[in-house]
N, C-alpha and C positions, 0 to 999 in steps of 0.2 A: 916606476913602471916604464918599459921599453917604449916608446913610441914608434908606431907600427909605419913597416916601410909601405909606401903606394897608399898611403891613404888617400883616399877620391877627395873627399875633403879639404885635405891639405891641397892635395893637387890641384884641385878649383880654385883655391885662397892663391897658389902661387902665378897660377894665371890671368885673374883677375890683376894682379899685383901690376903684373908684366905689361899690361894693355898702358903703352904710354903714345902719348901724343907731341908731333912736334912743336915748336915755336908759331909758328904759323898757323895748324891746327888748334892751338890754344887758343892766338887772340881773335880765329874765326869764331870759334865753337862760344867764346865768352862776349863779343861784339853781339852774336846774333842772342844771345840769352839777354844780354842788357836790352836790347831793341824787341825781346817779345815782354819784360819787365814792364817797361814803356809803355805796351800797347795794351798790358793788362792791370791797371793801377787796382791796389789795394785802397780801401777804403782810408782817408785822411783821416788821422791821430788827432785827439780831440784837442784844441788851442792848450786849457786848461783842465787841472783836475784839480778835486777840492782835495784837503786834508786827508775827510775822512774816505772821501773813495781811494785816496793812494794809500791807505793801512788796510782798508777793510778789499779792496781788488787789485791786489800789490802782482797778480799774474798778470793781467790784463797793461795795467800800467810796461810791466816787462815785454809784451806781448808786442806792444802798440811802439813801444820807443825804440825810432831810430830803421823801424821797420823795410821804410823805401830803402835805405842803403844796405839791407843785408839779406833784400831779396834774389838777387843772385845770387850769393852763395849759398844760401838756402834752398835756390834750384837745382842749385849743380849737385847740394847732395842727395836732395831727394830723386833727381834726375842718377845719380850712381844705384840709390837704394833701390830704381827701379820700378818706384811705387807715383811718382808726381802724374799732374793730369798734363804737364807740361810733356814730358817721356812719355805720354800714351798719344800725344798728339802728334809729336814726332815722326811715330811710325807710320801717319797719311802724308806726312810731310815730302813734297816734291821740291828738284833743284831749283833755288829760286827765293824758294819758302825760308823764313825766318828760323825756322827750328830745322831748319832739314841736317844742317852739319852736327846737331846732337843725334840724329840719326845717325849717320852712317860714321860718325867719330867717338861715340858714345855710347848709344844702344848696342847697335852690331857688336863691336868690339868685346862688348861686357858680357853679351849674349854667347857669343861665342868662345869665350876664354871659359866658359862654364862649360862647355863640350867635350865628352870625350869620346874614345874611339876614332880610330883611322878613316871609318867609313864616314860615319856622323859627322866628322868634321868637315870632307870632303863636299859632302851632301851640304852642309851650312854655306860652305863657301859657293857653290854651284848657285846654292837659292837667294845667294846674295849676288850674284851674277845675272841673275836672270831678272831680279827687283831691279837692278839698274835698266834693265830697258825694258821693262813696262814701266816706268816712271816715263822715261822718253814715250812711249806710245800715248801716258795720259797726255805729256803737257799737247801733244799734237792735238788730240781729240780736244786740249781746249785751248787749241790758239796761241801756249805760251812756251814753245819751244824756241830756244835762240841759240846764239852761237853758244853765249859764257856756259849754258844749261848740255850743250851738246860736249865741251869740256870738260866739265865736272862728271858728267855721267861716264864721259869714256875711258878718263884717268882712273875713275872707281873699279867700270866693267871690266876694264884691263887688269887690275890690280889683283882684283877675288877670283877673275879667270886665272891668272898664275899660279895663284894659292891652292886653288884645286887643283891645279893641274901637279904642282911640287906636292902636295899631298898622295894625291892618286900612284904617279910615280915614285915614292919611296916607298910606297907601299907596295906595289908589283914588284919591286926588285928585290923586296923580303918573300916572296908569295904571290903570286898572280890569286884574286880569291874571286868567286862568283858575284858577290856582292857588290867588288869594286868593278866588275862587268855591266854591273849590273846601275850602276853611277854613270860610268861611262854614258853608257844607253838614254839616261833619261837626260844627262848634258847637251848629249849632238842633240836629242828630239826636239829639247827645247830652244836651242840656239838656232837649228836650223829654221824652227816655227816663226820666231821672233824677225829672223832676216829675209823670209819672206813677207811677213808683213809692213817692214819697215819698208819693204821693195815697193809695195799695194798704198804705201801712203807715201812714198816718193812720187808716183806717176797722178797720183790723186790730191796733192801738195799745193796750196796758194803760194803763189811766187815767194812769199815772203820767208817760210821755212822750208821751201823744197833745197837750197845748196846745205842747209844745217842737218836734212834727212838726211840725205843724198851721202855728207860727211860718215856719218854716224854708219848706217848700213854697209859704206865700204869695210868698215872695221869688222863689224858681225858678221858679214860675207864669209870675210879671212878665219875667222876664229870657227865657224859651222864647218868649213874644209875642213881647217886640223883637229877639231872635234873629232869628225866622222875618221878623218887617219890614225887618230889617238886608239878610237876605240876599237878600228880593224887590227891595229897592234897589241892589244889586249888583251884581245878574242884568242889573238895567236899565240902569243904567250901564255894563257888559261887553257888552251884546247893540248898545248908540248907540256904542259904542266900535267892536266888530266890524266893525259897518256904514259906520265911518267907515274903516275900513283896509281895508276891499273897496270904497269908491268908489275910493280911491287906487290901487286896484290897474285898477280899471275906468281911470281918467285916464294910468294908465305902459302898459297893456297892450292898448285896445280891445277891451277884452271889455265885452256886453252886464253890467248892474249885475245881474241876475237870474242868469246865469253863474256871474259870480265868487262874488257872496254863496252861494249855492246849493253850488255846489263847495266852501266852505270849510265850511256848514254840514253838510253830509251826512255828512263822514265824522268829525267828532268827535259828532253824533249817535249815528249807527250804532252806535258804539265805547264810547258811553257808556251807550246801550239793552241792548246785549249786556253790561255791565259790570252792571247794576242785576240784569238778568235773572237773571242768575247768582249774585247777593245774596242774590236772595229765595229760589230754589230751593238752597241752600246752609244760608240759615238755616230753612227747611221743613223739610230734610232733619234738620237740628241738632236742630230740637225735635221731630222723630218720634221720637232717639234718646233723647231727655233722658227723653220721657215713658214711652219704655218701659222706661226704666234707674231710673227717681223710685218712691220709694217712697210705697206710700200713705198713710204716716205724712209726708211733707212738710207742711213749715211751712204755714200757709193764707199767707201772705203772697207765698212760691212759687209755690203753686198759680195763685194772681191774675198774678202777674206773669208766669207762661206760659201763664193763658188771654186775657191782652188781646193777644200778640204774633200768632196768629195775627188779629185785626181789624188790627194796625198794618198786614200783610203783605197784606190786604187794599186798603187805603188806595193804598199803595206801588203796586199792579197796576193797581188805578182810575187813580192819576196817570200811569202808562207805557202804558194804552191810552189815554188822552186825549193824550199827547201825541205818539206813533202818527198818530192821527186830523189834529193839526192839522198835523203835518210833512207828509202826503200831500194834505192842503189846500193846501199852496204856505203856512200861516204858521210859520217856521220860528221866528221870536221868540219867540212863546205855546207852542212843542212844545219850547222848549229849559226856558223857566218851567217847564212842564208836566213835563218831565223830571227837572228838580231838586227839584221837590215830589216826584215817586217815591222820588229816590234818599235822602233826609232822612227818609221814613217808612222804607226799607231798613234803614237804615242805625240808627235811631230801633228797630226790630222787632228787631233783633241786638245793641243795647247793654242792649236791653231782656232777651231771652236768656240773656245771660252774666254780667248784673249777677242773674238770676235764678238762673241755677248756684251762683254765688259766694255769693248769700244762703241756699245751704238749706245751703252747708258752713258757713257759719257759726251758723249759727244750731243746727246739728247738734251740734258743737262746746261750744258754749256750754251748751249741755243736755247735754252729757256730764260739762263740769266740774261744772255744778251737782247734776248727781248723786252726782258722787263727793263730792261736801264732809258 
């Protein structure tokens, strides 16, 4: 029997295969597995066994022997398979933390090399872009933000930001496609969201991590720019794209060229103005609730972070009447731009939001343990 070309399957198996790890990466990822071994002892193997319990519980006997020495490796493949409580712990695991390099040297990787699609992929590496600094916004909220933590986090953020970004780009230069527009969009949103608030806990910062913020958000700063130019370049490349598969449709069909383009632009407009609209008066509604559920003891860093959301929300309405305006002008190119600038503050206003919720629980938290000690 042939074996069949593009099997997903195989394809999966050869990906997974490919996930390799350096020198360095190994005896990090294997150091901090011994050291959570350590910290989580198995119950001690019995001094002795009689006779008849090593014939009559000959598994248990196998079970129990020699067990401390081969419970690493034991992690590491149940940590492959996917299934251990050790790999589910991981994925709360911040820089710093004992398991965290099975996160991001292990889990990810494994998670990922299971992916497919151009889009998906692109989208994995973005979400792994953006975990790297909500990890930096938790350890802030509790206090353990430091230099070595602001390094690991940046060499990561930088890394999976490149990945998307060579993904995104081999893919536009096969095909500029809506979808990958549509990646673009929710990257700047979130990047931008992230580097404003890394700004809100710069200026609200105990001396001790304000130069480690301060580092960190320079970098975000830079990357929210070439985000936002990334995706202006996109748009434009998708919009000369559009226009080129609605002449062709003008050349098979005789339809005037104002026709065709017009009919193909109106109703993903339409669809995409009712989509934002609905964003913003969504996330409105969100933060009426928040502010009347937030106690007045909230962090100041909260407070900031839900009073710049309604100006994002602002922003986002400015860019969806301007691009209103130029749609009903007959320029349909400048009202689709004009659209996606709305929807990236939307979208930018609600990560802003939620990463806001998320920091008064923690930081709630964090002041509860430091009370009780």
């Amino acid at each position: 029997m042939k074996k069949m070309k593009n099997n997903p399957i195989d394809e999966g198996i050869q990906r997974i295969k490919s996930v390799r790890l350096s020198r360095e990466e190994k005896v990090l990822v294997l150091s901090h597995l011994n050291e959570y071994a350590d910290a989580h002892p198995v119950a001690a193997p019995r001094e002795k066994w009689s006779v008849r319990e090593t014939y009559t519980h000959p598994y248990k006997y196998a079970f129990e022997f020699r067990f401390g020495y081969a419970l690493t490796g034991i992690l590491l493949i149940v940590l492959l398979a996917g299934g251990s409580v050790a790999s589910a712990a991981a994925g709360e695991a911040l820089p710093g933390d004992i398991l965290y390099p099975v996160k991001i040297y292990i889990n990810e990787p494994l998670i990922g090399a299971t992916i497919s699609g151009d889009v998906l992929k692109a989208r994995y590496e973005a979400s792994r872009t953006i975990r790297r600094l909500e990890e930096a916004e938790s350890l802030v909220a509790e206090g353990r933000l430091s230099q070595s933590a602001v390094k690991t986090i940046t060499e990561n953020f930088e890394k999976s930001s490149a990945e998307f970004n060579s993904i995104v780009t081999s893919t536009e230069e096969k095909k500029p496609s809506e979808e990958m527009v549509d990646a673009r969009v929710d990257f700047e949103a979130q990047i931008s969201a992230h580097s404003q608030i890394l700004s809100i806990m710069e200026d609200n910062a105990e001396t001790p991590q304000k130069d480690d913020i301060t580092s960190l958000r320079d970098v975000v700063q830079q990357h929210a720019l070439r985000a936002r130019e990334k995706r202006a370049d996109i748009v434009e490349d998708f919009i000369q794209n559009t226009d080129g598969d609605a002449q062709a449709q003008v050349d098979g069909q005789k339809l005037g060229p104002d026709d065709s383009k017009n009919a193909q632009n109106r109703g993903r407009f339409e669809s995409r103005l009712q989509s934002i609209q609905t964003m913003i008066d969504e996330t409105e509604s969100r933060l009426r609730d928040t502010a009347s559920s937030t106690s007045t003891a909230s962090s100041t860093v909260q407070q900031h972070i839900f009073e710049n959301v309604p100006q994002t929300l602002r922003m986002a309405e400015r860019a969806l009447l301007k691009a209103q305006e130029k749609q009903d002008s007959g320029d349909s190119d400048e009202a689709y731009s004009a659209l996606l600038d709305s929807e990236s503050a939307a979208k930018e206003a609600d990560t802003s939001l939620t990463q806001g919720m998320k920091f008064g629980k923690e930081h709630k938290n964090n002041e509860g343990g430091n009370g009780g000690d």
